[in-house]
C-alpha positions in Angstrom: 0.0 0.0 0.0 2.7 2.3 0.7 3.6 2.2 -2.9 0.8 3.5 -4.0 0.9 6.7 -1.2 4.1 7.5 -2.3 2.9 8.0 -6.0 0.1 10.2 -4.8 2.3 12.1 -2.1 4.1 12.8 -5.4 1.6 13.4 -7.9 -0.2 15.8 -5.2 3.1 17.7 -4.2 4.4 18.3 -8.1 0.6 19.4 -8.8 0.8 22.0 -6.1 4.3 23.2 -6.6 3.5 23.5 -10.6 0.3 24.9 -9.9 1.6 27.5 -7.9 4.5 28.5 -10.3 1.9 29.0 -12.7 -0.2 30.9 -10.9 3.1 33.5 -9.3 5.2 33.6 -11.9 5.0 34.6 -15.4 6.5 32.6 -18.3 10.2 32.8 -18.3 10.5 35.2 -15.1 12.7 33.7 -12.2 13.4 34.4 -8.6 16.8 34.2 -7.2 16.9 31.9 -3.6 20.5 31.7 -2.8 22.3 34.0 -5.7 24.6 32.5 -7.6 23.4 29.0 -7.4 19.4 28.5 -7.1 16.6 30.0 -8.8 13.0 29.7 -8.5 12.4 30.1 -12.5 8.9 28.9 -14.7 9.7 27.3 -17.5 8.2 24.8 -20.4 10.4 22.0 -21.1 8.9 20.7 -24.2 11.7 17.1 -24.6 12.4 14.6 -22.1 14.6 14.6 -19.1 17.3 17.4 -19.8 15.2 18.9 -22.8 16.2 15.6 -24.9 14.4 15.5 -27.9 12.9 18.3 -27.7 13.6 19.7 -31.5 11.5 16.6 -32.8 7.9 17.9 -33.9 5.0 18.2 -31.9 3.4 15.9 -33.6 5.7 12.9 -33.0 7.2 14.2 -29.7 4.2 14.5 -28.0 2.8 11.3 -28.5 6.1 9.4 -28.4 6.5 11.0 -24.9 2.7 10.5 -23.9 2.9 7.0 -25.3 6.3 6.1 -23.4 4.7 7.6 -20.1 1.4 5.6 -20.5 3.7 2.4 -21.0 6.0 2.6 -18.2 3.0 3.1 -15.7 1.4 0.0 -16.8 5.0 -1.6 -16.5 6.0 -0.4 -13.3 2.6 -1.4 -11.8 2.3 -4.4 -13.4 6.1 -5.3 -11.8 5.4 -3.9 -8.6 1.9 -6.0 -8.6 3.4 -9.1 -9.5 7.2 -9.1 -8.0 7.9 -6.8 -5.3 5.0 -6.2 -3.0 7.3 -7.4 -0.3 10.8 -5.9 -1.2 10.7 -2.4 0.4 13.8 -0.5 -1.0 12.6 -1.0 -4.5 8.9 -0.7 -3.4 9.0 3.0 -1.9 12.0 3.5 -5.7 9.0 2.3 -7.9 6.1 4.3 -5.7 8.7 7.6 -6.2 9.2 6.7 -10.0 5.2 5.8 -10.4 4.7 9.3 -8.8 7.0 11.2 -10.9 5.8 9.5 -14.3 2.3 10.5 -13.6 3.2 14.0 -12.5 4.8 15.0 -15.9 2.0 12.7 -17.9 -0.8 15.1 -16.5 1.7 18.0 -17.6 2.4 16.5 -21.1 -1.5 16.1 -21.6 -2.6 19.4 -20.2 -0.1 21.2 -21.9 2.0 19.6 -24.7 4.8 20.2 -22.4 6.3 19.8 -18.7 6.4 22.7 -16.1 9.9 23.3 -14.7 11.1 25.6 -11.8 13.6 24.5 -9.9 17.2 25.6 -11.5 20.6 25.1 -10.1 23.5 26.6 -11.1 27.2 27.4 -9.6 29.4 29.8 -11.9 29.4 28.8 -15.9 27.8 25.4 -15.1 23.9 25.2 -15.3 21.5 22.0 -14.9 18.5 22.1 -16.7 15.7 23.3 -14.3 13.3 20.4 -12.8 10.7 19.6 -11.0 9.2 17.7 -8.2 8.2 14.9 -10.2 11.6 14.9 -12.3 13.2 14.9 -8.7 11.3 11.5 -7.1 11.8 9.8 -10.5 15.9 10.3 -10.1 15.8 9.6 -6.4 13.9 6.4 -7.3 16.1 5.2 -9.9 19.1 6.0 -7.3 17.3 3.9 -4.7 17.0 1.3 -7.3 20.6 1.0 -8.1 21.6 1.2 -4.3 19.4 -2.1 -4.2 20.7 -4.2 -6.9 24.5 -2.8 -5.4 23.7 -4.4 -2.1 21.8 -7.1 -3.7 25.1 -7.7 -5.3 27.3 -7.6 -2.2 25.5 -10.1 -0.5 25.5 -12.6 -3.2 29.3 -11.7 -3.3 29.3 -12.4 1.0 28.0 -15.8 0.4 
């Protein structure tokens, strides 16, 4: 059950942190936090994670990316369902995964696109800004490779 919690605490919290960029900011306008490093910013990211993709057309891109969102929601419940209802680690990684998915799927339907805001930079370097949903899903793939790492230790052990 706590898999599915964690993909609404995550679908609810990147709704309201979206929705509220939206509604404060104007398109393209940021707000310095700590200068110099991270910025409150709104922006569109019409590709994938990192803007990948994002020169293809709209009319392949968006339904390559709603397609490919669609699937791997059916996958990672359908693997959760039938494998791992008792493996924890990779439970809560699939829940925060599940939650992020579903977060920038609502996004990519309502508007061709996914809302970013959060943006990091130090100096010349810049990441691409991001979002809640954007951050569960890299968090849950992190958790997932810490599993199969210690899975991998203790089958080195015996």
């Amino acid at each position: 059950m706590s898999f599915y919690l964690i993909a609404l605490g995550i679908i609810l919290l990147d709704r309201a942190t979206k929705l509220a960029i939206i509604q404060t900011l104007r398109l393209g306008q940021g707000i310095p936090v700590i200068p110099g490093f991270f910025d409150i910013v709104f922006v569109l990211n019409p590709g994938a994670a990192f803007g990948l993709l994002a020169t293809l057309s709209d009319e392949v891109r968006n339904p390559l990316f709603i397609f490919i969102s669609i699937l791997a929601v059916v996958l990672i419940v359908f693997y959760h369902t039938r494998y791992l209802r008792s493996h924890r680690l990779v439970s809560v990684a699939l829940g925060l995964v599940l939650g992020g998915a579903v977060g920038n799927l609502i996004d990519r339907l309502r508007y061709g696109m996914v809302v970013d805001f959060l943006d990091v930079h130090a100096g010349p370097y810049h990441w691409p800004a991001f979002n809640v949903a954007d951050s569960a899903i890299s968090v849950g793939v992190s958790l997932m490779i810490l599993d199969m790492l210690l899975d991998w230790q203790r089958e080195r052990r015996r």
